[in-house]
N, C-alpha and C positions, 0 to 999 in steps of 0.2 A: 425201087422202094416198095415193100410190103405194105398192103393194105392196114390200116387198123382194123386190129377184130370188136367185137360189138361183143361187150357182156351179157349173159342171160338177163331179163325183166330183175328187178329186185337186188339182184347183187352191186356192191358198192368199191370204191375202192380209195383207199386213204393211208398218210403216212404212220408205219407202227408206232405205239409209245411205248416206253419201258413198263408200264402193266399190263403192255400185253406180251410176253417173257413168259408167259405159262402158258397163254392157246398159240402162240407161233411155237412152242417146243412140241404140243401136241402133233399139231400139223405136221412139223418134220418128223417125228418120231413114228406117223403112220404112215406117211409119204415111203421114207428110208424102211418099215419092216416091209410094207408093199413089193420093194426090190430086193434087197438083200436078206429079211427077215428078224431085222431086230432094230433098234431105236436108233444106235449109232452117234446120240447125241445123249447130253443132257442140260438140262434147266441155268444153270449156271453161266455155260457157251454161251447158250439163244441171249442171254440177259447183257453180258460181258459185249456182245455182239453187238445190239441196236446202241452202247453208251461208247462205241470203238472211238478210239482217238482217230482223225482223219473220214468216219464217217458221217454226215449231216443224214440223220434219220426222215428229218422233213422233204429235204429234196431230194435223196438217192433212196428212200426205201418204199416201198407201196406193199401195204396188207391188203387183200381181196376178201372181201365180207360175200356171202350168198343173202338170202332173204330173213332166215332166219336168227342172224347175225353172228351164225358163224365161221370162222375162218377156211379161204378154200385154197388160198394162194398166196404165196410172199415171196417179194423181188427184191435185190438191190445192187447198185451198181456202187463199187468201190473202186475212185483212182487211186492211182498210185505214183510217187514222185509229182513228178511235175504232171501228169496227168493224159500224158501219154502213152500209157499202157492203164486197161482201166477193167476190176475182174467184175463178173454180173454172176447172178445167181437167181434163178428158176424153179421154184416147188411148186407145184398142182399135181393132183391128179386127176384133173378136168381139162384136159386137152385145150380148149377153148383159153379156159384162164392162162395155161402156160404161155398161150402163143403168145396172148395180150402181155403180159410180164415180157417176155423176150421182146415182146417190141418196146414196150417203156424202158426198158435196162437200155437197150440200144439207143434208143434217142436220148436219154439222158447219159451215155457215153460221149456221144457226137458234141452234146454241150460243152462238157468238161475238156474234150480237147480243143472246141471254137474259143471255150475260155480262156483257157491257153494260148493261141494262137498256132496252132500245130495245122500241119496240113494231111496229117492221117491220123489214127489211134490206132492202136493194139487192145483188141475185145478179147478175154480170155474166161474160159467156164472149163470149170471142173463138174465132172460129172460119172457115178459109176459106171463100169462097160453093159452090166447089168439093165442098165435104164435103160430102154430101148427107143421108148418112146420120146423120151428127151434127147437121146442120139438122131432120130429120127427130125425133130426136129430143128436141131443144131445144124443138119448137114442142111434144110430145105433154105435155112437163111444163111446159107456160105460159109457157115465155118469146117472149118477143116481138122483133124484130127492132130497134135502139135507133140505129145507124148504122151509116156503111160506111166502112170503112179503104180507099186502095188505098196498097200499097209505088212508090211511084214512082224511078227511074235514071235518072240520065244516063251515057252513055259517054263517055269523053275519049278523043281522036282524037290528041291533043298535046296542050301547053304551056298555061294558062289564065294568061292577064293578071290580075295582083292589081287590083280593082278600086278606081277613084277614092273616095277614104273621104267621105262625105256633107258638105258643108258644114255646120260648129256641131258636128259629131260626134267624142264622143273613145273609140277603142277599148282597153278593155282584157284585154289578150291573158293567160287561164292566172288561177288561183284560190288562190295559194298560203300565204294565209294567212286568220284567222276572217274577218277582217271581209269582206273579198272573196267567202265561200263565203256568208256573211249576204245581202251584195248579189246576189248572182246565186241564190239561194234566195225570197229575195224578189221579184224579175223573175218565174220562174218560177211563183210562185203566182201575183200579180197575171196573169198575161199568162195563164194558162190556167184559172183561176177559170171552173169554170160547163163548160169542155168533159166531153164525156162520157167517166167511168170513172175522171176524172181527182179526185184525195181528195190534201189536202195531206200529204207526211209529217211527222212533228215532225224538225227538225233536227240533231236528233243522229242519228237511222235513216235520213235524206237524207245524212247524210255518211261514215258507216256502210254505207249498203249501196253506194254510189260508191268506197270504197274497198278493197272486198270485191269488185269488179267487176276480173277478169282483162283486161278492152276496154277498160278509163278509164283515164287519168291528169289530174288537173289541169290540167296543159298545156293540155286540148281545151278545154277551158270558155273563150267568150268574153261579155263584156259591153258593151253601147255607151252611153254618157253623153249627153247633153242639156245643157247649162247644168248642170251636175254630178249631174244626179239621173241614176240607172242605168235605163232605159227599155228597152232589150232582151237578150236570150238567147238563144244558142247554144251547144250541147254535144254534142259529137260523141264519137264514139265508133270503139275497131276490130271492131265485132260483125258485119263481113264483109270484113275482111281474109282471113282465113284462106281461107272459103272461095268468094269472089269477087272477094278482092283491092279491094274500093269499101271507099270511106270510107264512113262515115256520119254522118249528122246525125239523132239520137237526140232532139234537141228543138230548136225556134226558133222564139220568141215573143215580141211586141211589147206594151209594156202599154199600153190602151185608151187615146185622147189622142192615141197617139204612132204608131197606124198610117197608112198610108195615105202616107207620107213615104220610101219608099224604104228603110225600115232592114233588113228581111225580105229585100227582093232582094238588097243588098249582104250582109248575111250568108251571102246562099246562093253568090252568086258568087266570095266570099272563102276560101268553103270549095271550090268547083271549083277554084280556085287552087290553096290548102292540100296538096288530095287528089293531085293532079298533078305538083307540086313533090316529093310524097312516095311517085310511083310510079304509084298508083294509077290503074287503068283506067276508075274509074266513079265514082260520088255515088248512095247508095242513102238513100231517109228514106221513114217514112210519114205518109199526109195523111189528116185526118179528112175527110168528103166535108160534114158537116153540122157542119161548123167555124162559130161567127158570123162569122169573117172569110174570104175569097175565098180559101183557103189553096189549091183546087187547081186557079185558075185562075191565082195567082202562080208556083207551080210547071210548071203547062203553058207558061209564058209564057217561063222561062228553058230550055224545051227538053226537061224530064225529060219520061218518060213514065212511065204503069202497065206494071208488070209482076205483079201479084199485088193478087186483093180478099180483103177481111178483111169477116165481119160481126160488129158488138157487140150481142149477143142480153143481153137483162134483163129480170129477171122482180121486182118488188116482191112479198117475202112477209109478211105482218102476220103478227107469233107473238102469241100466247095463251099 
């Protein structure tokens, strides 16, 4: 068990409210140019974030005040499912504060799975490879390295040809009523079952926190049929319009049986179309590297590149 750390004289520490959605976007946005050089977020996420369906702000989130009552630090630990897999997150760039946050995220992990009744959790952090200091960290409290994200772009030059739809395939465009959100909720599980960090939501908090999302609408959600069973998913999202003008593709997955048939690249290419027809200069998503399917040499293959790595650091803790 790690010590607790001792805050500097003066600094404070308390759960965020939704008015504070403009100095915690600060914080991350100089945190994130600190390592990689630019904001990487914007105003809307941070906000969208502290009202998350399945997050309690008062007990999973802690802001770090200094003296002068400005922000130095924000933590929060989100379960997931039943609350045995549980992800935490870590901003400082005061050493000091960081620790103390990893150690609150962690001890209010260990809660939510005693709540539970679980006799281990699954702690998982995302964090750039970039960060060194918070890798540094990560490995001194036992976490271990679990795979590697990279965010991959394409840039559009012009106009994208909507592509030839698959023969035997029927698409359905937009999610706008239960049964549709049922189908493409169930793609979704099926199709990422087993990837890492990935915990099914219950369907009411899957449709809840999608509509609580300031980047979604219906609209984006596609489906693609087989001989009438729904076999793939697409969901896209505007979580970098704002501030790179790319579309995005927030999920796209095949369920098992049904890859290997071209349905993944026509999704992708449909959405190069989508995005271009709709303005946009770019197709931003990100790819697990230790996917079971070839996900980022599909992706290499229609032209995107890396532009940014992620690593998923997890540490399994047994409670007593």
């Amino acid at each position: 068990m790690k010590t607790a750390v001792v805050l500097p004289d003066g600094y404070t520490v308390r759960p965020p409210e939704p008015g504070d959605a403009e100095s915690i976007f600060g914080l991350l946005s100089a945190y994130n140019t600190a390592i990689v050089g630019f904001a990487d977020c914007v105003l809307d996420e941070v906000a969208d974030g502290l009202v998350e369906p399945g997050f309690d702000r008062v007990t999973d989130g802690w802001l770090v005040l200094a003296a002068d009552g400005l922000p130095v630090g924000y933590g929060t630990a989100f379960g997931k499912g039943d609350r045995q897999t549980v992800e935490i997150e870590t901003v400082s760039q005061e050493p000091t504060v960081a620790a103390r946050l990893l150690g609150q995220t962690m001890r209010r992990a260990r809660e939510m799975g005693r709540e539970r009744g679980h006799t281990e959790i699954t702690v998982d952090v995302w964090a750039y490879r970039a960060d060194a200091s918070l890798g540094a960290l990560l490995v001194d409290h036992d976490f271990t390295a679990g795979t590697t994200y990279h965010r991959m772009r394409l840039d559009h030059t012009g106009p994208v040809a909507t592509p030839n739809r698959p023969t035997g395939v029927v698409v359905r465009r937009g999610a706008f009523d239960d049964a549709a959100r049922w189908t493409a909720h169930e793609v979704i599980i099926d199709s990422f079952r087993g990837q890492f960090g990935f915990v099914p939501r219950p369907h009411s908090e899957w449709i809840e926190a999608l509509e609580a999302s300031s980047t979604f609408a219906w609209s984006q959600m596609t489906v693609l049929e087989v001989d009438g069973r729904a076999v793939a998913v697409r969901v896209c999202s505007d979580e970098f319009v704002e501030a790179e003008n790319c579309g995005c593709v927030g999920m796209l997955g095949v369920v098992e049986g049904f890859r290997g048939r071209g349905l993944a690249k026509f999704l992708l290419r449909d959405a190069f179309a989508g995005d271009t027809a709709a303005g946009r200069t770019g197709t931003i998503l990100h790819v697990d590297t230790n996917n079971p399917t070839p996900a980022l040499d599909l992706y290499l293959s229609v032209g995107m590149t890396p532009t940014l790595v992620f690593d998923g650091w997890r540490r399994v803790v047994p409670l007593s």
